[in-house]
C-alpha positions as a LaTeX table, in Angstrom:
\begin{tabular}{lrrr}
\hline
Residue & $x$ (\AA) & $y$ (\AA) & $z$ (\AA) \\
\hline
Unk1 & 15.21 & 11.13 & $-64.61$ \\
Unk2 & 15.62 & 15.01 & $-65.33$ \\
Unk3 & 16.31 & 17.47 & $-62.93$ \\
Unk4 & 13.34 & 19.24 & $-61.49$ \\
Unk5 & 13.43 & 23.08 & $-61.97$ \\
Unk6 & 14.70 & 25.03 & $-59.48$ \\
Unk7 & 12.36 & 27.80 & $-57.72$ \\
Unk8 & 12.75 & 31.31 & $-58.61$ \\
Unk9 & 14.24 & 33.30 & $-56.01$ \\
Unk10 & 12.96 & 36.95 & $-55.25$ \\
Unk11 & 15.08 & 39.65 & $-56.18$ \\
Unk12 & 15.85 & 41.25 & $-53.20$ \\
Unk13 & 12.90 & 41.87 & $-50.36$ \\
Unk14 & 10.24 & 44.47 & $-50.31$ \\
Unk15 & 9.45 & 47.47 & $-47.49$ \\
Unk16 & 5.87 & 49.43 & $-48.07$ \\
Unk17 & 5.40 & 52.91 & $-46.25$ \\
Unk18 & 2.78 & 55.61 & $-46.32$ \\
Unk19 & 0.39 & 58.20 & $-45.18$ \\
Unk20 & $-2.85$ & 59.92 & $-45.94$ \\
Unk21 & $-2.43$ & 63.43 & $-44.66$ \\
Unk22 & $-5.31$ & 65.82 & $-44.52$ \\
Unk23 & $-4.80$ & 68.89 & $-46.60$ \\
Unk24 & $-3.68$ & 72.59 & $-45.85$ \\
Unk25 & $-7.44$ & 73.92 & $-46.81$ \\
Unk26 & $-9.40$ & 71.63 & $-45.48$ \\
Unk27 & $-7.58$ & 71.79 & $-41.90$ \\
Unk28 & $-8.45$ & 75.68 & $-42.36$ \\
Unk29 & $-11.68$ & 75.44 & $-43.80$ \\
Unk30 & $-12.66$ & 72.35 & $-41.26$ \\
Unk31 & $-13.02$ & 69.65 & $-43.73$ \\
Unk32 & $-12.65$ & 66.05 & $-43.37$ \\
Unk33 & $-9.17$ & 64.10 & $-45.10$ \\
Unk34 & $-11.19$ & 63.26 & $-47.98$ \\
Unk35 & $-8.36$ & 60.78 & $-49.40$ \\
Unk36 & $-7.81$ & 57.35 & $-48.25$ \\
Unk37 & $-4.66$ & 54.81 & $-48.31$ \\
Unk38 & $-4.23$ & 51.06 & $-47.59$ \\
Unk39 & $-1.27$ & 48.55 & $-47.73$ \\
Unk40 & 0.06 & 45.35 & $-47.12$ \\
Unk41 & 3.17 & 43.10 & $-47.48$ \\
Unk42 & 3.60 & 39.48 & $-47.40$ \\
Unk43 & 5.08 & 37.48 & $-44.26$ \\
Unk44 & 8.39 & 36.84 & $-46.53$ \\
Unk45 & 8.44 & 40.54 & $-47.65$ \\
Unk46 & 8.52 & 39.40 & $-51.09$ \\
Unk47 & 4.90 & 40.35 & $-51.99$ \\
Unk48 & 3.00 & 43.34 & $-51.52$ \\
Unk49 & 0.07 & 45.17 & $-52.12$ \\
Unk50 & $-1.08$ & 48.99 & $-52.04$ \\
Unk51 & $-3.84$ & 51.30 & $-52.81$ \\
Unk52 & $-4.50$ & 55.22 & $-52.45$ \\
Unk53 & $-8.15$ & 56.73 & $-53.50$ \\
Unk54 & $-9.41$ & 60.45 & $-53.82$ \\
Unk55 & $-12.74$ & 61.33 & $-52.44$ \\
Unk56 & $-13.88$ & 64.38 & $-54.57$ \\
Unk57 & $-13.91$ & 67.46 & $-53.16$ \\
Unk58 & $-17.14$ & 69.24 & $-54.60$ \\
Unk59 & $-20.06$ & 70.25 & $-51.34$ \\
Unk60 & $-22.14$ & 67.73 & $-53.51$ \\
Unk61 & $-19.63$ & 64.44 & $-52.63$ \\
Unk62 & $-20.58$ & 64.13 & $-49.03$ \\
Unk63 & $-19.45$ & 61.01 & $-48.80$ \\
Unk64 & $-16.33$ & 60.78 & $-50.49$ \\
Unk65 & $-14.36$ & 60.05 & $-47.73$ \\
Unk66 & $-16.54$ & 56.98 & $-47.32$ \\
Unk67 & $-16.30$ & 56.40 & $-51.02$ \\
Unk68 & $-12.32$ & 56.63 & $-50.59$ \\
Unk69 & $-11.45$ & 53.89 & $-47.65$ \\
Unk70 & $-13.80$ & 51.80 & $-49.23$ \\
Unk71 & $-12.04$ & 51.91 & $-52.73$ \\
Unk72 & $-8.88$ & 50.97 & $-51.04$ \\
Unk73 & $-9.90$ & 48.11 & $-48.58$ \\
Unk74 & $-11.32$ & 46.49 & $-51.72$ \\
Unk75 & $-8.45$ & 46.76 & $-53.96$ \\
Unk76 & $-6.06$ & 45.73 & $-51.55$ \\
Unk77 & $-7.96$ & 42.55 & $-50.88$ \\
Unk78 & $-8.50$ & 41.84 & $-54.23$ \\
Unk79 & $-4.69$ & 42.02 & $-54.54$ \\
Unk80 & $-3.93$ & 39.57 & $-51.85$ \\
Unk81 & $-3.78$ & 36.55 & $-54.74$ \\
Unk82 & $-0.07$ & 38.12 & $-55.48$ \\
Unk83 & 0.66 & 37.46 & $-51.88$ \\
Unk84 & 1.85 & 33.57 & $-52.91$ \\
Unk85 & 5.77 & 34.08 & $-54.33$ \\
Unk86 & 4.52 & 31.26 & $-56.49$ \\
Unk87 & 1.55 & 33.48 & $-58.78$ \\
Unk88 & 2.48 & 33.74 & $-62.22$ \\
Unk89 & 1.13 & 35.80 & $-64.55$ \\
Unk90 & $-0.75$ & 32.98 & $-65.79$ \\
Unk91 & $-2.35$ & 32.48 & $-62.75$ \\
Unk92 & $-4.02$ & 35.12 & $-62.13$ \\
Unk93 & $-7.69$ & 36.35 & $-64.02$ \\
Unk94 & $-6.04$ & 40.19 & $-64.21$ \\
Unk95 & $-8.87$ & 41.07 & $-66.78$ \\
Unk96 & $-11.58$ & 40.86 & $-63.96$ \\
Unk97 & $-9.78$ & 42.35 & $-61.61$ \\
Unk98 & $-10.87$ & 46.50 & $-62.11$ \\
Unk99 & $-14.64$ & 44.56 & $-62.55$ \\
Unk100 & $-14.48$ & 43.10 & $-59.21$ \\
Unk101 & $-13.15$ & 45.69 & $-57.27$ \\
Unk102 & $-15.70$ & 47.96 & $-58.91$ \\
Unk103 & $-18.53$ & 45.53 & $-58.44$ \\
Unk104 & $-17.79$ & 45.50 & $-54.72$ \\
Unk105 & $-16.98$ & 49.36 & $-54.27$ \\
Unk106 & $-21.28$ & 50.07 & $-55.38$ \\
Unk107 & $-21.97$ & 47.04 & $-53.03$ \\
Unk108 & $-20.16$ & 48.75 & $-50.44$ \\
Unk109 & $-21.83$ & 52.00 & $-50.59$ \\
Unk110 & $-25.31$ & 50.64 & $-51.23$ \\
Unk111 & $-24.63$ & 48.64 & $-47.91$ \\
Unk112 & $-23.68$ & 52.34 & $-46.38$ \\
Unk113 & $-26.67$ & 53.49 & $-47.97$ \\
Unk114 & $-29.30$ & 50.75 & $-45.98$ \\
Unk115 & $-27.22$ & 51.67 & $-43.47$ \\
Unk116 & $-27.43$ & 55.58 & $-43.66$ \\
Unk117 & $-30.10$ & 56.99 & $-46.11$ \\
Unk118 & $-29.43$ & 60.30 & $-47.68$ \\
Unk119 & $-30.39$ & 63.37 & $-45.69$ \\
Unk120 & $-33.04$ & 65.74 & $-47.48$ \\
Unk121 & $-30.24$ & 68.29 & $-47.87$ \\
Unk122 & $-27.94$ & 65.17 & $-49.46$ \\
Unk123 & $-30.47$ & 63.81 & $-52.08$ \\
Unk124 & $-31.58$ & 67.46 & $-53.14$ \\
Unk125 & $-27.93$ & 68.46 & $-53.69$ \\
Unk126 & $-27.36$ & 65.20 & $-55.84$ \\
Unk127 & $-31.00$ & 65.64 & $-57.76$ \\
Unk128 & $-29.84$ & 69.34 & $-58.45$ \\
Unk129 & $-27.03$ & 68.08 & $-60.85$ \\
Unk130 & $-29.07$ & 64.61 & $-61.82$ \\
Unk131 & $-27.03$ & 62.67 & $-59.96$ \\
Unk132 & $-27.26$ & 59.20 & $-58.62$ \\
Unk133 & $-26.92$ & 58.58 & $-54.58$ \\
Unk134 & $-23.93$ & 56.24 & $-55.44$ \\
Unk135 & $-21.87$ & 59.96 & $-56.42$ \\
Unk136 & $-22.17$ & 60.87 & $-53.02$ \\
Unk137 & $-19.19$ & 58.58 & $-52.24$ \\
Unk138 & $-16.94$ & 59.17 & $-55.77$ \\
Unk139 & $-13.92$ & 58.81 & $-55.48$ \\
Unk140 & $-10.54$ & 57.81 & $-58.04$ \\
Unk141 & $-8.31$ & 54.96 & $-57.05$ \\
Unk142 & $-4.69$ & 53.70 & $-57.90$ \\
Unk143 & $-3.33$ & 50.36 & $-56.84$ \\
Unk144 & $-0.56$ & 47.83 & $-57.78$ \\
Unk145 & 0.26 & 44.28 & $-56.25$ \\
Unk146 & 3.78 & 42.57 & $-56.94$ \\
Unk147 & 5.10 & 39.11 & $-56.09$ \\
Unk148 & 8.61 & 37.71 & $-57.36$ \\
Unk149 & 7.44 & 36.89 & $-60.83$ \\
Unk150 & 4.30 & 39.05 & $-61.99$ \\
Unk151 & 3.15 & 42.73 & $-60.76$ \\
Unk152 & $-0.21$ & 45.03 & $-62.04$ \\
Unk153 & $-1.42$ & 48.54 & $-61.35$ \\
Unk154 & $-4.81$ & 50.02 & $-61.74$ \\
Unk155 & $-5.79$ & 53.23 & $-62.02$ \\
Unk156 & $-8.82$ & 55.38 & $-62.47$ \\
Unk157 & $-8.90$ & 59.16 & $-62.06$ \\
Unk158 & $-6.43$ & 61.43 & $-61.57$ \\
Unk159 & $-2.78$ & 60.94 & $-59.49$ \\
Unk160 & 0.23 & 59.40 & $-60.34$ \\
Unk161 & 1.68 & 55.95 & $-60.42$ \\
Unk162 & 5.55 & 56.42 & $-60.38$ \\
Unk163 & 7.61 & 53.55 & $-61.39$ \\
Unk164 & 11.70 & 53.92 & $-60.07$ \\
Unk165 & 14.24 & 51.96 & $-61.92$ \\
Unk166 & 17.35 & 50.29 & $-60.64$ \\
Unk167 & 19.26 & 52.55 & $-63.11$ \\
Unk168 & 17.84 & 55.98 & $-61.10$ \\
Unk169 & 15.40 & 56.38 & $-63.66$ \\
Unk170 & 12.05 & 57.84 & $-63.02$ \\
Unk171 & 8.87 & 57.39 & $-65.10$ \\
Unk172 & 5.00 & 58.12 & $-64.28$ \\
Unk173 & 2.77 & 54.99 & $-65.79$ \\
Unk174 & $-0.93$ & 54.56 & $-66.04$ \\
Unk175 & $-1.68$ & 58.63 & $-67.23$ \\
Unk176 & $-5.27$ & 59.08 & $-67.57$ \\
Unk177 & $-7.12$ & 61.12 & $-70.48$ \\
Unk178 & $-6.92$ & 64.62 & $-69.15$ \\
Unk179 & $-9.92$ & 66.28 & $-68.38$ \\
Unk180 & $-10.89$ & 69.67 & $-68.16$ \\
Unk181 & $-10.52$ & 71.73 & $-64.65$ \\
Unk182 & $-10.91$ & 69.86 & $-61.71$ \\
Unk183 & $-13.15$ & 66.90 & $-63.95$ \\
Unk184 & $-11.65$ & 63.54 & $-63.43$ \\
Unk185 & $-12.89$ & 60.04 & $-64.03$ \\
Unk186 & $-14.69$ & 57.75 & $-61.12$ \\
Unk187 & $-15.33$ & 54.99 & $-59.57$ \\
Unk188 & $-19.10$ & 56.29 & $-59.06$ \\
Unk189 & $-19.35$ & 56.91 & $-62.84$ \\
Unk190 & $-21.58$ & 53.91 & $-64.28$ \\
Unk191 & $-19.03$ & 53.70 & $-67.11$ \\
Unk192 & $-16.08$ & 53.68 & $-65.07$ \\
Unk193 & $-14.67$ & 50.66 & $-65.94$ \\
Unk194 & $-14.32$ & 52.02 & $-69.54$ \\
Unk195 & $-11.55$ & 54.39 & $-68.33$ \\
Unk196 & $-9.57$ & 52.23 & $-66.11$ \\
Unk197 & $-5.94$ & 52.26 & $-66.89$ \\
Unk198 & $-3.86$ & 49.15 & $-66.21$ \\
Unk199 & $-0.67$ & 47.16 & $-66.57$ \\
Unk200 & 0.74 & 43.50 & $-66.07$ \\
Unk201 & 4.32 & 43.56 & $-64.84$ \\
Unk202 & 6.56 & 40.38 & $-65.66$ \\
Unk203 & 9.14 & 38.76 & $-64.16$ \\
Unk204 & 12.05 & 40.29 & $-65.98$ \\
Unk205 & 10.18 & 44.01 & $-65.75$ \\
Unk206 & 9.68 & 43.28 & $-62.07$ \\
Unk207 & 13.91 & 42.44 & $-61.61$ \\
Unk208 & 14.77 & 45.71 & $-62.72$ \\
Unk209 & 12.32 & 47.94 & $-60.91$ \\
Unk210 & 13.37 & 49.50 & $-57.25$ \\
Unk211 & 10.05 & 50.97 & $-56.64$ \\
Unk212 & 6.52 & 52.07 & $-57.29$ \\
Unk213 & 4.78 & 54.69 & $-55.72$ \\
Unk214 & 0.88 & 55.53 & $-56.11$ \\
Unk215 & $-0.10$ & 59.33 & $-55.04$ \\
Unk216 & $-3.50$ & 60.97 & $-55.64$ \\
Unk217 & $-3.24$ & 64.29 & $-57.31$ \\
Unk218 & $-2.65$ & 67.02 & $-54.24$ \\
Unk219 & 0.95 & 65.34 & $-54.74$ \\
Unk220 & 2.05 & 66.37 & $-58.19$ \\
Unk221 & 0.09 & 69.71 & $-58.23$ \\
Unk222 & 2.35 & 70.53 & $-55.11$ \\
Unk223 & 4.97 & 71.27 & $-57.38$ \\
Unk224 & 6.02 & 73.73 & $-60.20$ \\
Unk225 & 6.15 & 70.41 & $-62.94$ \\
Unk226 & 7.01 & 67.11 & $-63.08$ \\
Unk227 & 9.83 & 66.71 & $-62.94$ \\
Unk228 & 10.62 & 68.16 & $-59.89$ \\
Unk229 & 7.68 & 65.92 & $-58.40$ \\
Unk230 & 9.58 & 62.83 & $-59.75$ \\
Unk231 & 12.62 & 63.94 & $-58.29$ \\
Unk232 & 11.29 & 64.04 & $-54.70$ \\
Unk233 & 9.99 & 60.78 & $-55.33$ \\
Unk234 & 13.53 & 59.25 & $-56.29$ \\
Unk235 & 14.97 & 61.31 & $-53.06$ \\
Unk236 & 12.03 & 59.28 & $-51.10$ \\
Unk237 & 12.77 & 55.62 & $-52.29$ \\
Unk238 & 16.56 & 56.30 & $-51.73$ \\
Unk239 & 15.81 & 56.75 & $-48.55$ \\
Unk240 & 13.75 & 53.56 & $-48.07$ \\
Unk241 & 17.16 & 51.42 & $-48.85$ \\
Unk242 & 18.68 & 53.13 & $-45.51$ \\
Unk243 & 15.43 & 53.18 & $-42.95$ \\
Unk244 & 13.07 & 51.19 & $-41.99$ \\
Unk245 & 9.39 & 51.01 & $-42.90$ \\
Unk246 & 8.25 & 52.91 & $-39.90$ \\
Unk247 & 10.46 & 55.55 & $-39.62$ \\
Unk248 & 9.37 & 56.31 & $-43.46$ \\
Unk249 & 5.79 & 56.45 & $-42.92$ \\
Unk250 & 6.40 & 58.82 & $-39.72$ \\
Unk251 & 8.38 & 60.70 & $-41.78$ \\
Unk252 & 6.25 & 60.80 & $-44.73$ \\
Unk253 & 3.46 & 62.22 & $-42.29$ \\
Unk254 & 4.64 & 65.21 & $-41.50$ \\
Unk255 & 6.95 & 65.58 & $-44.78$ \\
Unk256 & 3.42 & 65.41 & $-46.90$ \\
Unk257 & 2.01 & 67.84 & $-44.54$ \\
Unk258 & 4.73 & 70.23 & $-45.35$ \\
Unk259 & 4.10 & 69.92 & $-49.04$ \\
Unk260 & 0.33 & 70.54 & $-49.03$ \\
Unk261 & 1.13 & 73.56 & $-47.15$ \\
Unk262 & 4.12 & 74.97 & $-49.48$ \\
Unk263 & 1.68 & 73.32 & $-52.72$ \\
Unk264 & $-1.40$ & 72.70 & $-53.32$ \\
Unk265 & $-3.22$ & 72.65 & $-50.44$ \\
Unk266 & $-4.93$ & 69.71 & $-50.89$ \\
Unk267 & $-5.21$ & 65.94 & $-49.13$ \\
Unk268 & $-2.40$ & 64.26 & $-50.38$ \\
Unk269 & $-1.78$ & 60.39 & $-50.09$ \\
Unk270 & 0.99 & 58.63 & $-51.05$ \\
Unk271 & 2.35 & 54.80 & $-50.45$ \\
Unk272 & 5.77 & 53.69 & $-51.75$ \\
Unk273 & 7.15 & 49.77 & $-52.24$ \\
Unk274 & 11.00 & 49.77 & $-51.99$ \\
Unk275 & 13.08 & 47.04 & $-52.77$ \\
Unk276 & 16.13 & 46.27 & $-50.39$ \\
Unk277 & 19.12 & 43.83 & $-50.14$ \\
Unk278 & 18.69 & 43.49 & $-53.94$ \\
Unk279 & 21.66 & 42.42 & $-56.02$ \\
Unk280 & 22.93 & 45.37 & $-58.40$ \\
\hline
\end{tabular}
């Protein structure tokens, strides 16, 4: 009779904060938070899930707000499969995953749609640059799920998916094409799945990561460059091994304020994953 295999034991436990803040300019020029952020963690705190979207800012997106909550709702539910510690990367159908999250995000806003028509001024605004009543909600989105033996991140659009290693190191993952200005790539886009950026995490990638953080784009352009963006970022998830979960996100509140106001003035959202009481 052989032995049976033994079950895997996390690495360590998992702690998600964040916060949506609504941007220097559009407090002063009386404009909604057009970003949007979602999480959740498993009962064991081994799992988790999280998801930050960008309504775009152009008079013509009057809906992008909308457009943004719904983007992350979605993808965090979609993501809720990672929520067993026993998914493998076998398990799960990660190739249909950006297709069903898209496929529900235009379901979504045509239910909005029956729900709310377009206003004259609405339609005419999206007719005057040919497009569709589905742009009235664009938005990007970034997500990643992670369990104890398999991980993946999405992204579409612009904003930053930061990976922290055990080691201190500090990477961004998932860079879109750059486009020109303030351009970026959508989930209202009929091609969008085309530019979706994504990655599978395994088990032995997953052991030597200490965090991931997803931020839309009023984040990094807060900053002079890079790497002084990533560095705040490894100052934040240091400071999730000493706090708790709560006291991050109320912290991250009014710290994220603060940096819209010093940066870029825009909505910024950002949601870090932390691992704690993980062996060294």
């Amino acid at each position: 009779m052989s032995a049976s295999k033994p079950a895997r034991k996390p690495n360590g436990f998992w702690q998600v904060a964040g916060a949506s803040v609504r941007g220097a300019s559009h407090i002063q020029f009386d404009l909604p938070n057009q970003d949007a952020a979602k999480w959740f963690i498993g009962p064991n705190q081994h799992s988790f899930a999280l998801a930050v979207a960008d309504g775009h800012g152009a008079p013509v997106y009057t809906r992008s707000d909308r457009g943004a909550r719904f983007a992350v709702s979605i993808a965090t539910e979609e993501l809720r499969v990672l929520v067993d510690d026993d998914t493998k990367i076998g398990d799960v159908p990660w190739s249909a995953l950006p297709d069903r999250i898209f496929r529900r995000w235009r379901t979504a806003v045509q239910q909005d749609l029956a729900s709310q028509p377009l206003s004259d001024a609405e339609a005419a605004a999206l007719a005057g640059w040919e497009l569709d009543a589905t742009a009235a909600y664009g938005a990007t989105l970034l997500a990643a799920g992670m369990t104890g033996d398999c991980g993946y991140a999405l992204q579409l659009g612009d904003g930053t998916t930061y990976l922290v290693g055990r080691d201190g190191s500090v990477a961004s993952v998932l860079n879109p094409p750059k486009l020109p200005g303030e351009s970026t790539f959508s989930l209202c886009m009929a091609d969008a799945l085309d530019f979706v950026q994504a990655r599978i995490f395994n088990a032995g990638e997953l052991d030597r990561l200490a965090a991931i953080v997803v931020s839309t784009d009023g984040y990094s352009k807060s900053f002079r460059n890079d790497g002084i963006a990533a560095a705040q970022i490894k100052t934040l998830t240091d400071r999730m091994t000493l706090d708790s979960a709560a006291e991050i996100s109320r912290e991250l509140d009014e710290w994220l304020n603060r940096v819209s106001e010093a940066g870029s003035g825009d909505d910024i959202s950002l949601v870090v994953a932390a691992r704690r009481g993980a062996s060294g």
